[in-house]
N, C-alpha and C positions, 0 to 999 in steps of 0.2 A: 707730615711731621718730620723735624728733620732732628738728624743726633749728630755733635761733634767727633773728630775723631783723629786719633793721630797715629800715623805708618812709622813704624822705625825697624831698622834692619844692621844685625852684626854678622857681618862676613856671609850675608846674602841671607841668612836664615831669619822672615820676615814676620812683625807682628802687628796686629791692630789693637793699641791703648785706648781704653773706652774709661774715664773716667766714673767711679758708679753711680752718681749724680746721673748722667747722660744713660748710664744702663738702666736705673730706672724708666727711663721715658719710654722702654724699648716692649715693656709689659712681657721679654722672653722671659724664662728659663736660662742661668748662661750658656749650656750647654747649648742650647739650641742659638742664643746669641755667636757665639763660637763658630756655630756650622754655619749658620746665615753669613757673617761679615766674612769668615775666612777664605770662602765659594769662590775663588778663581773667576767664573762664569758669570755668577749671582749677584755676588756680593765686591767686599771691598779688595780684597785675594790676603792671605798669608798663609802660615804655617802653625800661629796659635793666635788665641786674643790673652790680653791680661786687660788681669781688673785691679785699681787699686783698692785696699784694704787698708782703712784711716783709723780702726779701734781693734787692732790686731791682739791675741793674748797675751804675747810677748814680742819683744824687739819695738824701734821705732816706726815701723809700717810693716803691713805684709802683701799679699796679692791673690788674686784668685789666678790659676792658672790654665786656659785649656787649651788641648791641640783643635789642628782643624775640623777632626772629624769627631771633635765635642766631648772628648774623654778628656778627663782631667791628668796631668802631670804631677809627678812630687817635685822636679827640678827644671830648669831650665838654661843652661849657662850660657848663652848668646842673650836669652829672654832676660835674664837677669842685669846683664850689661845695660842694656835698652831702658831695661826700667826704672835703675838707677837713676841714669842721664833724667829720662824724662820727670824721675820724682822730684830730683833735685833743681831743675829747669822751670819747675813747676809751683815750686816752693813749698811740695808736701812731707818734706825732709827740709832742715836749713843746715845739715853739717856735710860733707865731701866724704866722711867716712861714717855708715851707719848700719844696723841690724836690720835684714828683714825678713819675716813670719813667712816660711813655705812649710808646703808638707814635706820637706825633707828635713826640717828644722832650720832654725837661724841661718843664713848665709849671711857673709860682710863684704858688701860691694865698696872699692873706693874710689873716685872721679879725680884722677894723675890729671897735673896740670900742661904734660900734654896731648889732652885729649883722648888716652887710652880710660878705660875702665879696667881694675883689679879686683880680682875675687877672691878671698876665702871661701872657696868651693867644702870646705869641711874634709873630712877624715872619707878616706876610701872603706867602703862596707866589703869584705871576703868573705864572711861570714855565708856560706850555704844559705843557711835558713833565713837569713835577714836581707838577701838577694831580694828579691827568692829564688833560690837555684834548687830543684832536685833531689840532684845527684852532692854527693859530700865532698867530693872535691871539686873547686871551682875552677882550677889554675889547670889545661891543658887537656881539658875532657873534649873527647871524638863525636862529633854529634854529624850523624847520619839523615841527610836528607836528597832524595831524589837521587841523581846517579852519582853522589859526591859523599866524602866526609872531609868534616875537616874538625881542625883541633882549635880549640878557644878556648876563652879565660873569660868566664862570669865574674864581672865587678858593678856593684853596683855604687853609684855619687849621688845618692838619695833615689837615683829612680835608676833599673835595672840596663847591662849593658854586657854582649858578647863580642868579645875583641877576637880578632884574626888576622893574623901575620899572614901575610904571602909574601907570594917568590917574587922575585924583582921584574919579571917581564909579564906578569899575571894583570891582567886590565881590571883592575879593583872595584871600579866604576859596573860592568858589566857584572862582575860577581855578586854585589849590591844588589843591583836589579834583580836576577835571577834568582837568589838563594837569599836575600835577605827577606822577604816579605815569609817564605818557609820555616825559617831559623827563628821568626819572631813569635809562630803562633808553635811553637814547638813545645813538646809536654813538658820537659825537663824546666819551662820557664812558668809556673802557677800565673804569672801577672802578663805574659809578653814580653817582649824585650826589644831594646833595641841593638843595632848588629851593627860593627863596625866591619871592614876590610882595611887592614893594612898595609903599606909596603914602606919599608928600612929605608931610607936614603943615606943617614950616616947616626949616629950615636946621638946625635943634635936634631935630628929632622926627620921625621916623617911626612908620608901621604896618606891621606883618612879620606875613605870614603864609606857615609852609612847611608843605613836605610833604618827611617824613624819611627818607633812605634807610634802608628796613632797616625802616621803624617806620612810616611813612603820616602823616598828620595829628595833630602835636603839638603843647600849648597854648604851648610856647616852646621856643627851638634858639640858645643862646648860641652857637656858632660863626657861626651863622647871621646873629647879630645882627651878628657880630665882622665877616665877609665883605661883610654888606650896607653899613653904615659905608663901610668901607674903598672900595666898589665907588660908592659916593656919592659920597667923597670924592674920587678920580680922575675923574668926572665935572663935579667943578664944583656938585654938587649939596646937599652939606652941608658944615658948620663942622668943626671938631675933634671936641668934644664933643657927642655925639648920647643920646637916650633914645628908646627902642626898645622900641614899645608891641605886647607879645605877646598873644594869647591868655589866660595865665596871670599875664602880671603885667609889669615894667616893668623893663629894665637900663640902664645908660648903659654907651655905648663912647666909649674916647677914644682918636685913634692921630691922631698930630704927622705922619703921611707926607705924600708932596705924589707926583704925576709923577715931578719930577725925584729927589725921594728916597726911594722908597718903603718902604727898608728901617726900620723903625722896628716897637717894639714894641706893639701893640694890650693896651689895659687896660680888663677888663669888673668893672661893679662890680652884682652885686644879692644877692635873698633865696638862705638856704638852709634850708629846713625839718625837723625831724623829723614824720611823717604818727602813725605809731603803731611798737612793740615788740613783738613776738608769738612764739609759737611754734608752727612747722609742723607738721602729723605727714604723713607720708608713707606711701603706702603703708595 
């Protein structure tokens, strides 16, 4: 038996679209669909699957969302990019700008005529309790792991995110590896987290490199890009508009909040790929 399938990828961070029509044929569970196609080794390789959702309870479509190792996500913002393109490509949306049903709530993706995708990523969550973070203050807490502390800002963009600024000659990339897989299972986070590392290049630009809960080492993590912005920008550390240099490629966030106002909408704008079309056999 074989199942349709389609690879898309924004700024390296990869997904397998499985139509639900075609996931029925598959007799999983999606979680266990998720771990099957997404297997590197196994399967088809990514870093989540998404499903479409055609009778959502609200908006004009939604998605089922998992990582690869079958846990479900509340956001995705590369994953969102992706699925955009492909809803609209596909003709499961007919408009360029539309609502779609996650567990984060409503997101609004819209398909620029050239070629980028934009997001209304929604309002940044500070809130402790609605992180879920802990400890009561979110912004600059010392979380102790293994021979290191360091200082970070719990934000969460529907699904949870530890940001950390480092020094400018600090290899961001290694810090990831080592201390993000620790920092994720860590008490102060009820859910896990996932963990950014930062470095400053100028008021306009940063370098992001995380480590994904659910998924370890990915070449990009639009929420991630969306939470670090914002955790700058309460710091005093960046402008409005930021470009946010991944692993896989390059996004700009823009979000108008301040301290005093933080409720404001965060808007990411980058690539979204088709990889390749294929068809599975199983079994």
């Amino acid at each position: 038996m074989g199942i349709k399938i389609t690879k898309m990828q924004g700024c390296g961070n990869d997904f397998v679209i499985l139509d639900y029509k075609e996931y029925l044929k598959t007799g999983w569970k999606m979680e266990d669909a998720a771990k099957s196609l997404c297997n590197r080794n196994f399967g088809v390789g990514a870093d989540g699957l998404i499903i479409p959702n055609l009778q959502p309870s609200s908006g004009d479509i939604g998605w089922f969302f998992y990582n690869s190792d079958g846990t479900t996500a509340q956001m995705c913002g590369n994953g969102i990019r992706c699925f955009a393109k492909y809803a609209f490509d596909r003709g499961l949306v007919n408009k360029k700008e539309f609502e779609v049903n996650t567990l984060a709530g409503i997101i609004t993706p819209k398909l620029m005529d050239n070629g980028m995708v934009k997001v209304n990523m929604s309002r940044p969550i500070l809130k402790s309790d609605n992180i879920p973070f802990l400890p009561v203050n979110n912004l600059n807490y010392k979380i102790s792991v293994k021979n290191m502390v360091f200082e970070g800002n719990a934000v969460s963009m529907g699904n949870p995110h530890f940001v950390i600024f480092v020094a400018p000659n600090d290899d961001t990339l290694a810090l990831a590896k080592e201390y993000g897989p620790l920092i994720e299972t860590s008490a102060e986070f009820p859910e896990k987290t996932n963990v950014e590392f930062i470095k400053i290049k100028s008021p306009k630009e940063i370098e992001l490199r995380v480590w994904e809960r659910g998924c370890g080492i990915t070449l990009a993590c639009g929420t991630g890009a969306c939470a670090s912005v914002v955790a700058g920008i309460l710091n005093g550390y960046l402008e409005n508009s930021v470009d946010v240099e991944l692993l896989g490629g390059t996004v700009n966030i823009d979000w108008s909040g301040t301290k005093e106002n933080p409720s404001q909408d965060v808007y990411m704008t980058g690539p979204a790929n088709y990889v390749f079309e294929a068809e599975l056999f199983l079994g």
